[in-house]
DSSP file (Angstrom, degrees, kcal/mol; ACC not computed):
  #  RESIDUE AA STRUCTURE BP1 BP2  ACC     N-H-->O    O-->H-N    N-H-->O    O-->H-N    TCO  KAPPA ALPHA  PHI   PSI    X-CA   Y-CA   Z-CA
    1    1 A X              0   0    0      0, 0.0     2,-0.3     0, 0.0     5,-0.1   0.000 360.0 360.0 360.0 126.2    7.1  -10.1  -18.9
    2    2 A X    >>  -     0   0    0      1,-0.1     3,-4.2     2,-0.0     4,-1.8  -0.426 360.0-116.5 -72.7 129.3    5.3  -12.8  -20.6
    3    3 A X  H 3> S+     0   0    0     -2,-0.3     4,-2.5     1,-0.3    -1,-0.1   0.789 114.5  61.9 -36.1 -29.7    1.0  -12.0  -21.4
    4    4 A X  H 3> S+     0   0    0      1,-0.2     4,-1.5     2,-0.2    -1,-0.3   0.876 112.9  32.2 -81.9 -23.0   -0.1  -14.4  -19.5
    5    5 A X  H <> S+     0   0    0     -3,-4.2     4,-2.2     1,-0.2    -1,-0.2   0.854 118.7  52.2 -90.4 -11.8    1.6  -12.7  -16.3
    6    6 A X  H  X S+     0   0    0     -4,-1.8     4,-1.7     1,-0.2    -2,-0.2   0.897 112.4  44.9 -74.8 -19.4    1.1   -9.4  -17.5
    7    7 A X  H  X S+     0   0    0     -4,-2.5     4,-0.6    -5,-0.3    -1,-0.2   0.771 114.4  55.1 -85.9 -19.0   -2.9  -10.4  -18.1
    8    8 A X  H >X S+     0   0    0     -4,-1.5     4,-2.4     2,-0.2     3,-1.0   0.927 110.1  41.3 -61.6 -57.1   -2.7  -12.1  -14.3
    9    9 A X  H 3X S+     0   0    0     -4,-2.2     4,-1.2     1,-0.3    -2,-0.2   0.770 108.2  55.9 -78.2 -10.7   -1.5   -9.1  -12.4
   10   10 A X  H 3X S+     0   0    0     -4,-1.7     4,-2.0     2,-0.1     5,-0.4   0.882 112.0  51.3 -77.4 -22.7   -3.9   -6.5  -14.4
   11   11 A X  H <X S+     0   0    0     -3,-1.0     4,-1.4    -4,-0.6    -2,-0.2   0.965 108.7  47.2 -70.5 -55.9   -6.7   -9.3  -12.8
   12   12 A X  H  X S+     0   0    0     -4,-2.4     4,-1.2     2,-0.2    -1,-0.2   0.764 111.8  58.1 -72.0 -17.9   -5.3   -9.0   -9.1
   13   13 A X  H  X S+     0   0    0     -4,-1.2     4,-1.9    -5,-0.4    -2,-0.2   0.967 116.1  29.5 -55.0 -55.1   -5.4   -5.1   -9.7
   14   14 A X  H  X S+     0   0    0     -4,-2.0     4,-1.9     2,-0.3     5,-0.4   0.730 115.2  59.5 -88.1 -23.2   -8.8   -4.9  -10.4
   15   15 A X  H >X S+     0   0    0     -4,-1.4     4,-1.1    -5,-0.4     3,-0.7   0.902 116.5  37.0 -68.7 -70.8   -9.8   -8.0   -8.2
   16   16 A X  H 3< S+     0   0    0     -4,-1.2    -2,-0.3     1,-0.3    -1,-0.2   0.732 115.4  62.7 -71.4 -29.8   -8.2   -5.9   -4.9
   17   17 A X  H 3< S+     0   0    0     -4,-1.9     3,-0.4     2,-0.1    -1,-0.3   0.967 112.6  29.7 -38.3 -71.8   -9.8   -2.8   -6.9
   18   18 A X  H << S+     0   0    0     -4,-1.9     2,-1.1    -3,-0.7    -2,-0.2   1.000 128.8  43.5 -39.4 -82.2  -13.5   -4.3   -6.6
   19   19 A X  S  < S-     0   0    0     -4,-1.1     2,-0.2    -5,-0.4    -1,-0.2  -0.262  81.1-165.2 -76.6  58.7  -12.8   -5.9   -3.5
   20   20 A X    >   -     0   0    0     -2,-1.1     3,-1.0    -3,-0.4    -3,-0.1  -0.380   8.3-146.4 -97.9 119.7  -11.0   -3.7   -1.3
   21   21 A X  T 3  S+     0   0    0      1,-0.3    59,-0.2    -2,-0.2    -1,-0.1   0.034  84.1   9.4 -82.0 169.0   -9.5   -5.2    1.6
   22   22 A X  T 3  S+     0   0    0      1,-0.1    42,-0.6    58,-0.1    -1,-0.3   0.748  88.5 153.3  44.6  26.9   -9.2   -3.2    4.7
   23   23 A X  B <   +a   64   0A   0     -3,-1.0    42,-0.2    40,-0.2    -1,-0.1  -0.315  44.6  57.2 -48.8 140.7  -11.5   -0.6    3.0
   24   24 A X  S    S-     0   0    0     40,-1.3    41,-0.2    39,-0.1    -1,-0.1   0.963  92.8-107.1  93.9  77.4  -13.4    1.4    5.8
   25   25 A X        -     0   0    0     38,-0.1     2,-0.2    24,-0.1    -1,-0.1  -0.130  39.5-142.6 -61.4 131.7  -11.3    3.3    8.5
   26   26 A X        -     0   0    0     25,-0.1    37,-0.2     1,-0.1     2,-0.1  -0.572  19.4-106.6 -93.3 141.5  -11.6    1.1   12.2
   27   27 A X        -     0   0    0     -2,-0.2     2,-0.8     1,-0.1    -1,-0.1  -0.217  26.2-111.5 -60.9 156.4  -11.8    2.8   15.6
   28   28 A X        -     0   0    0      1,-0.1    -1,-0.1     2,-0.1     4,-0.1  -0.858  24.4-165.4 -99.0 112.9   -9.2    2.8   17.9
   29   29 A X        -     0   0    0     -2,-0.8    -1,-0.1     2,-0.1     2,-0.1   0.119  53.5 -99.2 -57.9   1.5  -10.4    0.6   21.0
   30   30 A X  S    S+     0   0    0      1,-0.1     2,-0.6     3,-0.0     4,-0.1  -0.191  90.5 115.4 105.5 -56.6   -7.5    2.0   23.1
   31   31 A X        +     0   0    0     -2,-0.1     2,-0.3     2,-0.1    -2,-0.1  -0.554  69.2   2.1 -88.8  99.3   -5.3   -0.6   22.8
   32   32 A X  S    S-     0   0    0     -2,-0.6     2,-0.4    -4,-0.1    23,-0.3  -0.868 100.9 -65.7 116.9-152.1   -1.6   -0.2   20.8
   33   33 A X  E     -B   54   0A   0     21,-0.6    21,-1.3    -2,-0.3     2,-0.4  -0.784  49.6-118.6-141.7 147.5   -0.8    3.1   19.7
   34   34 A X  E     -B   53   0A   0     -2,-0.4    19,-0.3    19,-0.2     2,-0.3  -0.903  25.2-179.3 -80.0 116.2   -2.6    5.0   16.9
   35   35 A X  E     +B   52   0A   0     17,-1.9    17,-1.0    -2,-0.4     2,-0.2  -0.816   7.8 175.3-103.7 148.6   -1.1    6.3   13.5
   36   36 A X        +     0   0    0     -2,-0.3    15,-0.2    15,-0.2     2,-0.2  -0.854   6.4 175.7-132.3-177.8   -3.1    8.3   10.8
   37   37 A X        -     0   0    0     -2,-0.2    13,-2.1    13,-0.1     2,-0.5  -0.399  16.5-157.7 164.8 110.3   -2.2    9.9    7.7
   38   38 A X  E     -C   49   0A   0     11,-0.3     2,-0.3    -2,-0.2    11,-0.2  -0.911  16.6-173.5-120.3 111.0   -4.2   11.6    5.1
   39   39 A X  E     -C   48   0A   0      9,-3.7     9,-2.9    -2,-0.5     2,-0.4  -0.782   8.5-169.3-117.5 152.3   -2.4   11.6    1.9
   40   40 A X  E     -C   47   0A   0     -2,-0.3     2,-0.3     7,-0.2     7,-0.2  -0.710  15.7-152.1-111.0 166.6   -3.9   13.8   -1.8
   41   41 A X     >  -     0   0    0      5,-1.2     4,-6.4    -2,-0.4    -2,-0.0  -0.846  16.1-161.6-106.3 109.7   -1.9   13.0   -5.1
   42   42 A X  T  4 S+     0   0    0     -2,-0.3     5,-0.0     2,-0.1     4,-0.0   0.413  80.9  74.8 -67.0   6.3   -2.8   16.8   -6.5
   43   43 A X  T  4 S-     0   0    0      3,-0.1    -1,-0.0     1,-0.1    86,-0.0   0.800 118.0  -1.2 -92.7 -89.4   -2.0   15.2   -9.7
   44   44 A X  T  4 S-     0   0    0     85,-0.2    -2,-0.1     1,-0.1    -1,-0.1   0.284  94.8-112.8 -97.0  10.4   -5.0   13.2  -10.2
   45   45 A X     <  +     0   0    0     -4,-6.4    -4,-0.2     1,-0.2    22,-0.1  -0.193  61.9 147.4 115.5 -56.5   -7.0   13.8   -7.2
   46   46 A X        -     0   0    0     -6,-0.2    -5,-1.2     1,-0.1     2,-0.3   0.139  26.8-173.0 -46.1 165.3   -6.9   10.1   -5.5
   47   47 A X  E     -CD  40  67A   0     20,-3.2    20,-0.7    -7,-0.2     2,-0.3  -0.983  16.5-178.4-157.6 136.4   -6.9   10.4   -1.9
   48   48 A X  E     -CD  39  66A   0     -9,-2.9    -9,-3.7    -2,-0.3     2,-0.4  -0.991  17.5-164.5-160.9 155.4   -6.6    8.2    1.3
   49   49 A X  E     -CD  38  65A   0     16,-1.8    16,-1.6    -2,-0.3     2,-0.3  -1.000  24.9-169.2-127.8 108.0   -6.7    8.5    4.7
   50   50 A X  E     - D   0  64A   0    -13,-2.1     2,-0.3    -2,-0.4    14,-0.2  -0.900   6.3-158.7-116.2 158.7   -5.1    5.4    6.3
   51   51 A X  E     + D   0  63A   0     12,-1.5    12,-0.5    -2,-0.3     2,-0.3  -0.896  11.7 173.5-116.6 130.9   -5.1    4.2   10.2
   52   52 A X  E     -BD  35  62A   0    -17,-1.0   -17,-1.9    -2,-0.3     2,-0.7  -0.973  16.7-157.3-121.6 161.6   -2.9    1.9   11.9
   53   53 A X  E     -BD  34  61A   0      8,-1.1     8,-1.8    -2,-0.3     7,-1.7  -0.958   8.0-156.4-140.1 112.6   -2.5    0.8   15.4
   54   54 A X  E     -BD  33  59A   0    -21,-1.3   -21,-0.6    -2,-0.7     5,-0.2  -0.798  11.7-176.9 -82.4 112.7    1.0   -0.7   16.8
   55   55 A X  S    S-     0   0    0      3,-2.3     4,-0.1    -2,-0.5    -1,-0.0  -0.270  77.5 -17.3-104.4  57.8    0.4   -2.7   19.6
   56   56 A X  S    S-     0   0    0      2,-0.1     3,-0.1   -23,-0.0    -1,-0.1   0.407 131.8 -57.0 122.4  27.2    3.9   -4.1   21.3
   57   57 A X  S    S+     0   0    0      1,-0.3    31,-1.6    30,-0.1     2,-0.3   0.842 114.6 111.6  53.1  37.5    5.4   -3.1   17.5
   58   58 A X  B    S-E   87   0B   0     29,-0.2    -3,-2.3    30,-0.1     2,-1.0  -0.983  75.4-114.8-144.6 163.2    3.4   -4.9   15.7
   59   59 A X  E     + D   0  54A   0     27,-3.6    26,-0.6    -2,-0.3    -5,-0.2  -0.687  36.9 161.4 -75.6 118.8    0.7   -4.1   13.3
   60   60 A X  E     +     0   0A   0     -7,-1.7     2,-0.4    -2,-1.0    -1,-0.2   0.720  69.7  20.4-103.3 -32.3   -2.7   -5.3   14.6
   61   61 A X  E     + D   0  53A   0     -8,-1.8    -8,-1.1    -3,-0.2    -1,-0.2  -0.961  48.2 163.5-129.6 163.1   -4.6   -3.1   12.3
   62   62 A X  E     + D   0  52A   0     -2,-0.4   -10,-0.2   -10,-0.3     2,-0.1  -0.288  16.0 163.6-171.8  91.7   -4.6   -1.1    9.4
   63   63 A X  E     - D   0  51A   0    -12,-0.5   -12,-1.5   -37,-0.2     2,-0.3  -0.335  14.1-161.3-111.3-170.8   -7.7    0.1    7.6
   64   64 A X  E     -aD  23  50A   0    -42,-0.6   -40,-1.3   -14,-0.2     2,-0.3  -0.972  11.0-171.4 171.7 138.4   -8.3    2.9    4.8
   65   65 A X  E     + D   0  49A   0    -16,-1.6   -16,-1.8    -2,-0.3     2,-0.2  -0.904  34.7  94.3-128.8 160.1  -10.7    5.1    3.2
   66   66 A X  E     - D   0  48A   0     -2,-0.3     2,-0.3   -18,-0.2   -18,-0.2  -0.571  56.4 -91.5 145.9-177.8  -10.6    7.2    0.5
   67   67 A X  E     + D   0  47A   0    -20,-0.7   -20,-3.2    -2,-0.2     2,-0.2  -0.840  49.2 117.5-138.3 150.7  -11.3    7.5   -3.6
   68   68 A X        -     0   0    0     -2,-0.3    -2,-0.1   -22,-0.3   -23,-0.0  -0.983  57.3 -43.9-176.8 166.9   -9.2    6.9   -6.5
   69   69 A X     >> -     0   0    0     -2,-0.2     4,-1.5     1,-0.1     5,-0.7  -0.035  62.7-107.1 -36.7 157.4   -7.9    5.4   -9.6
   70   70 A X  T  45S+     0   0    0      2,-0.2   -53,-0.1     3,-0.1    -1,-0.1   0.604 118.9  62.9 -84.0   5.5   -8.0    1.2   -9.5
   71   71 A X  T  >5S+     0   0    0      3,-0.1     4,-1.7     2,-0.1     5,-0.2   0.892 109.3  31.5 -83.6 -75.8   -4.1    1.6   -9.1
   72   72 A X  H  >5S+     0   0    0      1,-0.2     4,-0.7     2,-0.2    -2,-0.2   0.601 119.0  54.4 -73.5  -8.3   -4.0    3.4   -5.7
   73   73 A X  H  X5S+     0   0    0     -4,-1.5     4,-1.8     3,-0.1     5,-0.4   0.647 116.3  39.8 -89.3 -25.0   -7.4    1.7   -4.3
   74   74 A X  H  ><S+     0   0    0     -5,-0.7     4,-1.6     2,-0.2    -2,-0.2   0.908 113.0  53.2 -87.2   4.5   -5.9   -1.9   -5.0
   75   75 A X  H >X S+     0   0    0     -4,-1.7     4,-2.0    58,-0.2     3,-1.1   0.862 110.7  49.8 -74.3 -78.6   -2.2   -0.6   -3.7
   76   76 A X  H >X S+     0   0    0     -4,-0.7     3,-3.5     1,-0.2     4,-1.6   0.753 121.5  36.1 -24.8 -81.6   -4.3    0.5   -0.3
   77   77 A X  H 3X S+     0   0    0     -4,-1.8     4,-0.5     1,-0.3     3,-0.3   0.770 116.5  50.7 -58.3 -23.2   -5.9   -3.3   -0.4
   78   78 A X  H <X S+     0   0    0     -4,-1.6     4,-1.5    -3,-1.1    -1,-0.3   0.802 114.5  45.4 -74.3 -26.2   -3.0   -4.9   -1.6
   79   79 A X  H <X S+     0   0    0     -3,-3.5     4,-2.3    -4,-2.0    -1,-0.2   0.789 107.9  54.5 -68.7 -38.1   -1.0   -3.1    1.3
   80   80 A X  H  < S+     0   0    0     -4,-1.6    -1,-0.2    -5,-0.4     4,-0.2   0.630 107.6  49.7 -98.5  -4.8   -3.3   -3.7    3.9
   81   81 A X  H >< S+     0   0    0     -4,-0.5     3,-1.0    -5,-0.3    -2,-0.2   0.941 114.3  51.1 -52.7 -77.0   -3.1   -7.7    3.1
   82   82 A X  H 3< S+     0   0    0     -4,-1.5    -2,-0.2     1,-0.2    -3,-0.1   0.554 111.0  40.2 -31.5 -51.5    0.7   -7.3    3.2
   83   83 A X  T 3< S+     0   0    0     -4,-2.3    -1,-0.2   -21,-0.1     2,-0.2   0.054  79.4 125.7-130.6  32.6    1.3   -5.5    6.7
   84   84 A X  S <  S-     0   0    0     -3,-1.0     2,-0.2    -4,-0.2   -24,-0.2  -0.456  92.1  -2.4  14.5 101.7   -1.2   -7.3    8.8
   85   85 A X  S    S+     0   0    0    -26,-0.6    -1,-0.1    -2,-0.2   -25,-0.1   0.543 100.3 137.8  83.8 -21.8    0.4   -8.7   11.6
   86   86 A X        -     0   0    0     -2,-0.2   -27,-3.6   -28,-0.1     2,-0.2  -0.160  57.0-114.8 -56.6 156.2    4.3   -7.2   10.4
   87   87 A X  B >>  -E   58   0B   0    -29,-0.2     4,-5.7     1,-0.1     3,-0.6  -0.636  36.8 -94.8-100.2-174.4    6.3   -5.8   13.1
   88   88 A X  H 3> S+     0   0    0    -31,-1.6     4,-2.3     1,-0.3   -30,-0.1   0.957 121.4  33.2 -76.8 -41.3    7.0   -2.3   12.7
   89   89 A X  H 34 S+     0   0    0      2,-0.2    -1,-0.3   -32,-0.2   -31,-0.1   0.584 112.8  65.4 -68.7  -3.0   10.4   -2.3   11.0
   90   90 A X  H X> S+     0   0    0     -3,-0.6     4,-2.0     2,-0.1     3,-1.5   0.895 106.6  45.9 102.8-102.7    9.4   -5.3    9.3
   91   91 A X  H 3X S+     0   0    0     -4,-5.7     4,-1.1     1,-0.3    -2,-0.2   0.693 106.7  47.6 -74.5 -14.3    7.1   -3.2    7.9
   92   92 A X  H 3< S+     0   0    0     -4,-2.3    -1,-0.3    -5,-0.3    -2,-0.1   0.391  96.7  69.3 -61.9  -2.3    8.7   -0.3    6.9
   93   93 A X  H X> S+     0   0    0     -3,-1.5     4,-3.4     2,-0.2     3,-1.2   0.792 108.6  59.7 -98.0 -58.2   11.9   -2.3    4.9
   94   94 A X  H 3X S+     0   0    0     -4,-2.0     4,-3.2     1,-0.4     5,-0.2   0.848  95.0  44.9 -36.2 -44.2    8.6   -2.9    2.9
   95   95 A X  H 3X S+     0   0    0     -4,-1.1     4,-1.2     2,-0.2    -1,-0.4   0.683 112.7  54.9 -88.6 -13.8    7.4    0.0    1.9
   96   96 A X  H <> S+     0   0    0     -3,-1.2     4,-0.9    -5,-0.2    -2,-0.2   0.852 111.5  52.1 -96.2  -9.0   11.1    0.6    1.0
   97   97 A X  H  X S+     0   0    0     -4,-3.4     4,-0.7     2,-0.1     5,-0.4   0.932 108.3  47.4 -23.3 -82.2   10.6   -2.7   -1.1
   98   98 A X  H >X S+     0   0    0     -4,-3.2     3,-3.4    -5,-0.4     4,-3.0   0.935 109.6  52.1 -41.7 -64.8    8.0   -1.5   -2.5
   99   99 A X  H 3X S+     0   0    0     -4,-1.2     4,-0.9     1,-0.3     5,-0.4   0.939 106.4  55.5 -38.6 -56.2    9.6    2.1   -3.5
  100  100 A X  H 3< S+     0   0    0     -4,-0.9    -1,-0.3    -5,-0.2    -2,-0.2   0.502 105.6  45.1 -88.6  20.1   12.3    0.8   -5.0
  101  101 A X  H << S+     0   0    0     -3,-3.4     4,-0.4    -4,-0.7     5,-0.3   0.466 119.8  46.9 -92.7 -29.1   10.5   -1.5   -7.5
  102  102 A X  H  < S+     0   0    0     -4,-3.0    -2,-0.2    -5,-0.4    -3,-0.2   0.435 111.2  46.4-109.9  22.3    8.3    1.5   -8.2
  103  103 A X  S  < S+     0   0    0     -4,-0.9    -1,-0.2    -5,-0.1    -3,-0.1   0.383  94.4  88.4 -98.6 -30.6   11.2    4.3   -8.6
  104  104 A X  S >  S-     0   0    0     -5,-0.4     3,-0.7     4,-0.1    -2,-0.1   0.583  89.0-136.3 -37.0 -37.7   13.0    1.6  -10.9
  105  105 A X  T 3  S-     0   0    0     20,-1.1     2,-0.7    -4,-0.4    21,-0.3   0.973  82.4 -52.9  55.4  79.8   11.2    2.7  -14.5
  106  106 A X  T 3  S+     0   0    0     -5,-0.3    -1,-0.2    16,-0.2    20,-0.1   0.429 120.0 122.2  45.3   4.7   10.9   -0.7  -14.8
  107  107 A X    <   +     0   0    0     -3,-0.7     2,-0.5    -2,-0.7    -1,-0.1   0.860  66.2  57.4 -67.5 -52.5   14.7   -1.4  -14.2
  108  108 A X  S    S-     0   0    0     -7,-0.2     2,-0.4    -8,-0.1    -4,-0.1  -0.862  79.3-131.4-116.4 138.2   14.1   -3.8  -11.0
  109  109 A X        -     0   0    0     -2,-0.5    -2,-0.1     1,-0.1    10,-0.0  -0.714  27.6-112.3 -66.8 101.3   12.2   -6.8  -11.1
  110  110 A X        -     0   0    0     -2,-0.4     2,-0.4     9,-0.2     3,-0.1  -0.159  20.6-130.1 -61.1 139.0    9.5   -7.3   -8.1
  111  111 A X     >  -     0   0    0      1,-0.2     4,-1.7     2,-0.1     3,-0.4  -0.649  22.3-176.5 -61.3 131.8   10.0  -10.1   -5.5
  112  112 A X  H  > S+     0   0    0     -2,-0.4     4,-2.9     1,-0.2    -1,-0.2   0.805  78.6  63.5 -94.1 -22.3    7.0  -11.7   -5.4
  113  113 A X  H  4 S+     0   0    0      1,-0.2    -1,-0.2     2,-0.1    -2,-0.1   0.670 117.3  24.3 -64.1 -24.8    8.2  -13.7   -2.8
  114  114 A X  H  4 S+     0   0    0     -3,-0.4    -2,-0.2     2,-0.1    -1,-0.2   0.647 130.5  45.0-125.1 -38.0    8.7  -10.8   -0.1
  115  115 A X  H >X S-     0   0    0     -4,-1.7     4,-0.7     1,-0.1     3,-0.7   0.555  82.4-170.9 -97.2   2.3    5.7   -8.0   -2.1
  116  116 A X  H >X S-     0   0    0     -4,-2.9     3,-2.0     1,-0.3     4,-0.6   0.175  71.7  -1.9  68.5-155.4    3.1  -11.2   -2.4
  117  117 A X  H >4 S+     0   0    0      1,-0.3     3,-4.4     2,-0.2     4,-0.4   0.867 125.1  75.5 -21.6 -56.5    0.0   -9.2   -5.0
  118  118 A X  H X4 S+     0   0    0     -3,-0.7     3,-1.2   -40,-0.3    -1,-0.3   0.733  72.0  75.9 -71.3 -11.8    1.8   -5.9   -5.0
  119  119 A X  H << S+     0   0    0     -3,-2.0     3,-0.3    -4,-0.7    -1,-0.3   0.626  80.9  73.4 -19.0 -27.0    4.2   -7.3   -7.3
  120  120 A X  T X< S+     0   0    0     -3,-4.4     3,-1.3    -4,-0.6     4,-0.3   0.877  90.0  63.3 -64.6 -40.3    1.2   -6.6   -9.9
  121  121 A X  G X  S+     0   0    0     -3,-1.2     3,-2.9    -4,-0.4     4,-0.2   0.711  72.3  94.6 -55.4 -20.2    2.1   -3.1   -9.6
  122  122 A X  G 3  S+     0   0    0      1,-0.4   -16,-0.2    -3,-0.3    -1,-0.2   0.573  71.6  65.3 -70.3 -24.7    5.4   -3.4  -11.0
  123  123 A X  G X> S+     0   0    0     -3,-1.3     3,-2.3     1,-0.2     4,-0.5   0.931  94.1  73.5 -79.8 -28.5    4.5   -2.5  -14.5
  124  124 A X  G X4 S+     0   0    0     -3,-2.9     3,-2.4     1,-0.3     6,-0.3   0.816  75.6  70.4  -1.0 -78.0    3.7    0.9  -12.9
  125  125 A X  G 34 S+     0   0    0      1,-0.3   -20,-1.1    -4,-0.2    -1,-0.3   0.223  78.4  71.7 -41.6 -15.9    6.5    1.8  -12.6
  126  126 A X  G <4 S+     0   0    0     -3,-2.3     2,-0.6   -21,-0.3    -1,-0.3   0.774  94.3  72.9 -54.4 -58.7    7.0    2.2  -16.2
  127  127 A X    X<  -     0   0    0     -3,-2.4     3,-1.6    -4,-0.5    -1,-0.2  -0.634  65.0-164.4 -71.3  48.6    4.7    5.3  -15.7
  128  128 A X  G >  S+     0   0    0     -2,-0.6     3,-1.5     1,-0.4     4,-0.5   0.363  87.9  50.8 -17.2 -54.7    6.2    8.1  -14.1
  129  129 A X  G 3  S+     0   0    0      1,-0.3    -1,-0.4     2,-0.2     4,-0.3   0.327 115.0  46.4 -89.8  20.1    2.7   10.1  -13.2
  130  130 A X  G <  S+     0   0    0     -3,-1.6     4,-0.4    -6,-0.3    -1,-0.3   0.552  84.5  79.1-128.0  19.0    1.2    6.8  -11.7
  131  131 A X  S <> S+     0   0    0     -3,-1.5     4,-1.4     2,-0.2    -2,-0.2   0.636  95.3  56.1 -94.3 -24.9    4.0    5.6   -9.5
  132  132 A X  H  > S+     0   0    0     -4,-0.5     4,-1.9     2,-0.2     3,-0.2   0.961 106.4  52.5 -68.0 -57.2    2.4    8.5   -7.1
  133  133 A X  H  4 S+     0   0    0     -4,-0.3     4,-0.3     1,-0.2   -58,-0.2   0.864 113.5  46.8 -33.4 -39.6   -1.1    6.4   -7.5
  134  134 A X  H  4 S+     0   0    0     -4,-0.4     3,-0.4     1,-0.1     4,-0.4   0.947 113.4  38.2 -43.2 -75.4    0.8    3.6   -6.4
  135  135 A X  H  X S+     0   0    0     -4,-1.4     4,-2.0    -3,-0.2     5,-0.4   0.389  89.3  98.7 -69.5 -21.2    2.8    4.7   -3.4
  136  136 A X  H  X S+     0   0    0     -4,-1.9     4,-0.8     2,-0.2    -1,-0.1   0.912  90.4  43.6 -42.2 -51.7   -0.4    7.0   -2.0
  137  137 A X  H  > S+     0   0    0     -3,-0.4     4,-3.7    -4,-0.3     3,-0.4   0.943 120.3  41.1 -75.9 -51.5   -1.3    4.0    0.3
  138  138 A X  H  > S+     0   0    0     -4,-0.4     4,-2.5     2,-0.2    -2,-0.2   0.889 108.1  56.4 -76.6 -27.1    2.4    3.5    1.4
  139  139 A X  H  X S+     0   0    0     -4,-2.0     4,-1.6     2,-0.2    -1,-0.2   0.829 112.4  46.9   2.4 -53.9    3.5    7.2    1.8
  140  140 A X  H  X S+     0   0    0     -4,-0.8     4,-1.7    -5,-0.4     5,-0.3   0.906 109.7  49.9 -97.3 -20.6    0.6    7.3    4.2
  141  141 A X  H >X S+     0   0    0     -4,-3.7     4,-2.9     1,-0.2     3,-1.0   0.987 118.3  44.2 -69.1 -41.5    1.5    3.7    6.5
  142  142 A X  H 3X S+     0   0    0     -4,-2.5     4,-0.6     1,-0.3    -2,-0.2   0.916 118.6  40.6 -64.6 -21.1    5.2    5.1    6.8
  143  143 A X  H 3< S+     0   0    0     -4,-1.6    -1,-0.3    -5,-0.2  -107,-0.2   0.747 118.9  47.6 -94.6 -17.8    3.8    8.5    7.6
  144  144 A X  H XX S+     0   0    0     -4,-1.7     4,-3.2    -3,-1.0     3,-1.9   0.880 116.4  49.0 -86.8 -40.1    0.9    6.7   10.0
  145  145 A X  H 3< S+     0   0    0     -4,-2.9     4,-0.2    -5,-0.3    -1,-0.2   0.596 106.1  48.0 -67.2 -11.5    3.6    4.8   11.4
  146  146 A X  T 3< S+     0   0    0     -4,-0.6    -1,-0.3    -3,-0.2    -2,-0.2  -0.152 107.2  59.5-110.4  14.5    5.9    7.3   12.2
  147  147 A X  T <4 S+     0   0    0     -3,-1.9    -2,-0.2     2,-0.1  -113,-0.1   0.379 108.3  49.5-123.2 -52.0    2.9    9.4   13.9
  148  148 A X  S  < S+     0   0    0     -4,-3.2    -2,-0.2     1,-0.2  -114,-0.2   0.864  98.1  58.7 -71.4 -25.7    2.4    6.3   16.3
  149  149 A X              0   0    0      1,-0.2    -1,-0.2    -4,-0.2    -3,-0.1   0.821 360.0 360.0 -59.4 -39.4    6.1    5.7   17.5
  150  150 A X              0   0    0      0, 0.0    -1,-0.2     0, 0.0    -2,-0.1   0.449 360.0 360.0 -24.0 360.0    5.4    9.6   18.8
């Protein structure tokens, strides 16, 4: 990876770090189907609680709290960019995207075309104890999502 992309994607980490979208878990109005999912990493502590709501199979929301390293809050914002609007398998083929760039050790190359930002993460993956830092925020939409199909 050449510096100038490795010095881009540490910039959209820490921009979605700062600014972190879908920050701030939303109330359920009734309408679609509710998911939740409160995920730890005991390793280093980070923590998130994310919400989504399937309405017809599709995402219409997905918001997130929680405190962390600037790898797992900008994977949460980057995530919540990402699976907006997705239907629900849709979004799940993602998060198994996602996994397998960031199980790889660096082996597999992200699409940028189909993981858009989280493709910054990719150097992670290099880093055995921060690929959990990564994955925190997707762990907990497959686990939120698989709460709402219930």
């Amino acid at each position: 990876m050449s510096d100038d992309l490795q010095q881009l994607y540490q910039q959209i980490i820490l921009d979605h770090a700062k600014q972190r979208h879908g920050a701030g878990l939303l109330e359920h109005d009734g309408v679609g189907t509710l998911g939740e999912s409160h995920q730890l990493n005991p390793v280093c502590g980070d923590e998130i609680t994310l919400r989504a709501i399937l309405t017809d199979g599709v995402l219409t929301s997905v918001s997130w709290d929680g405190a962390g390293c600037a790898i797992s809050m900008s994977s949460a914002s980057v995530l919540t960019d990402l699976m907006q609007g997705l239907g629900r398998d849709d979004a799940m083929d993602l998060v198994d995207e996602f996994r397998s760039v960031m199980r790889s050790r660096g082996r597999v190359a992200p699409n940028e075309e189909v993981l858009g930002d989280a493709a910054a993460l990719a150097g992670v993956s290099r880093y055995p104890a921060r690929v959990k830092c990564a994955m925190l925020a997707w762990v907990a939409l497959e686990e939120a999502l698989l709460a709402a199909n219930r």
